[in-house]
C-alpha positions in Angstrom: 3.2 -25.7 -9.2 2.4 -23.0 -11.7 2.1 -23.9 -15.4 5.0 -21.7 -17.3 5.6 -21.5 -20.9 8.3 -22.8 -22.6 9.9 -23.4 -25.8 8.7 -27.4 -25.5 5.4 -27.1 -23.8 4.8 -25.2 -20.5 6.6 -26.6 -17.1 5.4 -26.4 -14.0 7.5 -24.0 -11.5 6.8 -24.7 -7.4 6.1 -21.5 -6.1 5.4 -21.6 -2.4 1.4 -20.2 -1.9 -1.8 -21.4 -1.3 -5.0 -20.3 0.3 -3.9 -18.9 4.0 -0.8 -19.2 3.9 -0.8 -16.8 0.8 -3.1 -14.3 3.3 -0.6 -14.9 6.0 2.4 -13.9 4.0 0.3 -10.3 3.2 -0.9 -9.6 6.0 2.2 -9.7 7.1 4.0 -7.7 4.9 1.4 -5.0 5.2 2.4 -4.9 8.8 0.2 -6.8 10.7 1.8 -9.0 13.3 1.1 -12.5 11.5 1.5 -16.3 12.8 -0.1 -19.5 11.1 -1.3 -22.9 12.3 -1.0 -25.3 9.6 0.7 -28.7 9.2 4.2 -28.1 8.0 5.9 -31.0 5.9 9.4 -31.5 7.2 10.3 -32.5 3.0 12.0 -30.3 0.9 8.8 -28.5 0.0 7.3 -27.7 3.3 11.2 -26.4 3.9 10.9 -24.1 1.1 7.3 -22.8 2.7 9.2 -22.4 5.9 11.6 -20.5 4.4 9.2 -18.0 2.6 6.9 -17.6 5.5 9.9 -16.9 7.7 11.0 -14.3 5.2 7.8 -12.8 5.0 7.6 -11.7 8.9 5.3 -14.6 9.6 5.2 -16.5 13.0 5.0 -20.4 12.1 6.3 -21.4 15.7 2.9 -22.8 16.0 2.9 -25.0 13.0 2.8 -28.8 14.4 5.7 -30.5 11.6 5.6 -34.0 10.1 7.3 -36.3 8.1 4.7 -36.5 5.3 4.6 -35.1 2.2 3.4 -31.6 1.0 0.1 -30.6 -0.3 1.2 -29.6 -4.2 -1.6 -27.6 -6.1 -0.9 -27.9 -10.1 -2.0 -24.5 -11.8 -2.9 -23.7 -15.4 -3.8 -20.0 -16.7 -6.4 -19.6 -19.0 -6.7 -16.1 -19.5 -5.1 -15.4 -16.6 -7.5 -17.4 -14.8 -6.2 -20.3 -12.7 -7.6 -23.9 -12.9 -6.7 -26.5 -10.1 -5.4 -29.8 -9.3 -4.8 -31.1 -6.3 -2.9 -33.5 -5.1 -3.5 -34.0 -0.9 -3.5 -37.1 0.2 -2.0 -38.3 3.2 -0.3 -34.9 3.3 1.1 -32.8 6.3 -1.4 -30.1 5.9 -4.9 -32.5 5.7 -3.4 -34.9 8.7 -3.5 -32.2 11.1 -6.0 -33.3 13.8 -7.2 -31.6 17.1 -4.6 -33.2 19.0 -2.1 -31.1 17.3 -3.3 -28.0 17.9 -1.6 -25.8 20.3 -2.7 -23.5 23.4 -3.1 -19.4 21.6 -1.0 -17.2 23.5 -3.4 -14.1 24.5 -1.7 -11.9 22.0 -3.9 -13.2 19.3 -6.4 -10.9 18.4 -8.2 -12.8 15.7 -7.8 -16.4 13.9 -8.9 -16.5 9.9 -9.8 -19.6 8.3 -10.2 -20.9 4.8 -9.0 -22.9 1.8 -9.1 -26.1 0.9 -8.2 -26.9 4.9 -11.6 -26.9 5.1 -12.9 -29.2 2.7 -10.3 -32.6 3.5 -10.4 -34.4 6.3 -9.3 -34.7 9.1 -7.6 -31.2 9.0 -11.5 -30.2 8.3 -13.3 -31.3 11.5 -9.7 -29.9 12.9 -10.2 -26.2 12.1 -13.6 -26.4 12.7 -12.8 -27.7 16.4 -11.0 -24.8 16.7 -13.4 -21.9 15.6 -16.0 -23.1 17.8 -12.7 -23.2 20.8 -11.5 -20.1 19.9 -14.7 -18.1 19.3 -14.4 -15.4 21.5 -11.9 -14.1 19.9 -12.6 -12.3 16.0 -13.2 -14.8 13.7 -12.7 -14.5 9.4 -13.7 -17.0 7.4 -12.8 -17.2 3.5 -14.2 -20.5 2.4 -12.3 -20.2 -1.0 -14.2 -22.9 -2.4 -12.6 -25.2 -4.7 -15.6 -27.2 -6.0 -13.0 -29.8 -8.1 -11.6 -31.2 -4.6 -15.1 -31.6 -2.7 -16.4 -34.5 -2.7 -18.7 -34.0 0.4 -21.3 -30.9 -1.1 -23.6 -31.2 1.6 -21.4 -31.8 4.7 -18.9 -28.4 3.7 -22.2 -27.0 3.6 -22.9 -27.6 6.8 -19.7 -27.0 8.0 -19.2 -23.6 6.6 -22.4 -22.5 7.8 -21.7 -23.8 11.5 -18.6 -21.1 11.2 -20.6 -18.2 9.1 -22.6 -18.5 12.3 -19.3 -18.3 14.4 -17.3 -15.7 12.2 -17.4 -11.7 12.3 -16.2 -11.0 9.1 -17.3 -13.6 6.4 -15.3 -12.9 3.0 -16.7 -14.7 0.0 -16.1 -14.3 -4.0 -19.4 -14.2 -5.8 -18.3 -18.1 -7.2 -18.4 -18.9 -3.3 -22.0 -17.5 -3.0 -23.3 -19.0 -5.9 -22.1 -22.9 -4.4 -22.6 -22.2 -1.2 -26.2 -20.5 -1.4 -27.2 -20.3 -4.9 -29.8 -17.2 -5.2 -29.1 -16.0 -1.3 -28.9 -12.3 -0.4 -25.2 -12.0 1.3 -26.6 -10.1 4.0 -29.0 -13.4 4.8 -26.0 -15.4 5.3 -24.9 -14.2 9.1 -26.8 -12.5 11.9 -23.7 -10.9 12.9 -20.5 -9.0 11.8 -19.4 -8.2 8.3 -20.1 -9.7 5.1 -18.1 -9.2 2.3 -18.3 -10.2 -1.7 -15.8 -10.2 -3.9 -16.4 -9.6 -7.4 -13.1 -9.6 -9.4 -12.9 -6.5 -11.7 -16.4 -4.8 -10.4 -15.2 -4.5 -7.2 -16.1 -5.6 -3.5 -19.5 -5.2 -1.5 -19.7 -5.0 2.1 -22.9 -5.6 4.2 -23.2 -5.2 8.7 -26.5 -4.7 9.0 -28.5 -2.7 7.2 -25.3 -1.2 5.7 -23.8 -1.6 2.4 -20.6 -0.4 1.3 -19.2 -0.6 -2.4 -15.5 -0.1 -3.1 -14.4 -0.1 -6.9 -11.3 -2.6 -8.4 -8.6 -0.6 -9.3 -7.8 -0.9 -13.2 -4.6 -2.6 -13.8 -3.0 -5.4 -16.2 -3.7 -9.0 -15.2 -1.2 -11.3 -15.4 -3.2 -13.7 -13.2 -5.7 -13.4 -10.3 -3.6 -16.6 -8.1 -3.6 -15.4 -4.4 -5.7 -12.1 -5.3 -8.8 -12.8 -2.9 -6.1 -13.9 -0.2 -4.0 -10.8 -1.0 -7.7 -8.9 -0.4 -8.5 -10.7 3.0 -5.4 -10.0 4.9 -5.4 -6.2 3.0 -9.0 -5.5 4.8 -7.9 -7.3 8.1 -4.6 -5.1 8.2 -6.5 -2.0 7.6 -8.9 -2.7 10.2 -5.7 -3.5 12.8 -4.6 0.3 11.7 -8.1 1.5 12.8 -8.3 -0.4 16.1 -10.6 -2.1 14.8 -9.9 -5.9 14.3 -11.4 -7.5 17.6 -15.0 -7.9 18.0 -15.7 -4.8 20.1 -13.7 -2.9 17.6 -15.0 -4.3 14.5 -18.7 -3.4 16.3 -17.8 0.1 17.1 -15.8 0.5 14.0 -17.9 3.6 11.2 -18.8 2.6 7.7 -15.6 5.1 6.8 -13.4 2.7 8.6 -14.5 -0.6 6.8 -14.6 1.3 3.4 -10.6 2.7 4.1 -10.6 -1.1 5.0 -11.9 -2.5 2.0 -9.8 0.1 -0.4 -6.8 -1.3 1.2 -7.9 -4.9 0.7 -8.5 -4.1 -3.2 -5.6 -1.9 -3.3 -3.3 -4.9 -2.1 -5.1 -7.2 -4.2 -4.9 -5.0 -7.4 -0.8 -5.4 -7.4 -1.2 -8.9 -6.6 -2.9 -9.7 -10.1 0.2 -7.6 -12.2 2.6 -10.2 -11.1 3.1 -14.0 -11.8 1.7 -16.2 -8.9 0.9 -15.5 -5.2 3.3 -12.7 -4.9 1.1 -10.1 -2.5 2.5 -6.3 -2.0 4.7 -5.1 0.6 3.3 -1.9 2.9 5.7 0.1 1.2 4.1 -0.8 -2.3 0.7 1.1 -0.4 -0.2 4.8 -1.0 
């Protein structure tokens, strides 16, 4: 529900988004073949998200449905900078438990986790179930830390360094470094894979191993940064798919030239995202 200004005061507008379901919807319309696992609401919202995933080219056949309500996420701009409320209880999306969870066909490649899914409970324990399941297959991670809605510090602590451990490519914004390990080199944060930080208009950093790779922001108009690092995530994870790259032999074997083209298109994707009103992330086509 995005904060929209009108001749009265601003009204809130439901535009369908939110943390991966936003990198869902662009990765797949930068061509990656894209399903999610998420607790759809059968109410008129979770209708509308079905309807805009579907549209998108995403897979939700293995979304588990229920009669409860949607997850709404009130947003006001400051500066084009989005401030949250939540409002989650009891919700489709945080009721999801391991019992829910389906069997993964062997087509996927990779699974990518993040969001607030990983702060409430019990759809927290839930996902986190399922990286340690699912780990030998490529695992993301974007925390996407909404400090407002945590009311467990120390416990998402621990959780999200239980899948850091797990994950191959770990994708934070420098906000999510500073509350998750305040003062902590990136590159101390996982003994294996990639490690990427975000950092808005100075661009992205990227360090496997002893490596380090720097990509620039493209310079553009903000409207607002809503669904930007999402649009960025699923922009690296599709350029690494064109490379061969996004499994965990891939990603090992894959040259610092191939995780740069990869960042470039995550920041590329990312940079159109921030010209336009809410979660709206780029089509391929929109892509030099």
């Amino acid at each position: 529900m995005i904060a929209t200004p009108a001749p009265d005061g601003p009204v809130f507008r439901p535009v369908p988004g939110g943390g991966m379901f936003n990198t869902a919807i662009a990765a797949a319309r930068l061509g990656l073949p894209t399903g999610l696992i998420a607790g759809l609401s059968t109410d008129l919202f979770g209708a509308e998200l079905v309807a805009a995933a579907t549209a998108s080219g995403v897979d939700i056949s293995l979304c588990p449905r229920a009669p409860r309500p949607t997850t709404l996420a009130f947003v006001a701009l400051a500066n084009g900078q989005p401030a949250y409320a939540f409002h989650d209880e009891n919700t489709a999306g945080r009721m999801l438990r391991s019992a829910d969870l389906p069997a993964l066909p062997d087509s996927v490649q990779a699974l990518a986790f993040g969001g607030i899914s990983l702060a409430g409970e019990p759809c927290g324990t839930t996902y986190d179930a399922l990286c340690a399941r699912e780990s030998a297959r490529l695992i993301v991670l974007d925390p996407n830390i909404r400090p407002a809605i945590v009311t467990d510090a120390p416990a998402l602590r621990a959780r999200l360094h239980r899948m850091i451990a797990r994950a191959d490519i770990v994708k934070l914004s420098d906000e999510d470094l500073d509350w998750l390990a305040p003062g902590a080199e990136p590159a101390a944060l996982t003994a294996q894979g990639l490690m990427i930080v975000t950092r808005g208009a100075r661009g992205a950093l990227a360090f496997r191993g002893a490596e380090r790779i720097a990509v620039p922001a493209p310079a553009v108009a903000v409207v607002d940064t809503v669904g930007a690092g999402d649009t960025f995530t699923a922009g690296v994870l599709a350029g690494l798919d064109r490379a061969g790259a996004l499994s965990k032999a891939g990603l090992a074997a894959a040259s610092a030239d191939t995780i740069r083209a990869a960042l470039i298109l995550g920041s590329a994707a990312a940079a159109i995202t921030v010209t336009r009103a809410g979660a709206n992330p780029p089509w391929a086509k929109e892509l030099p």
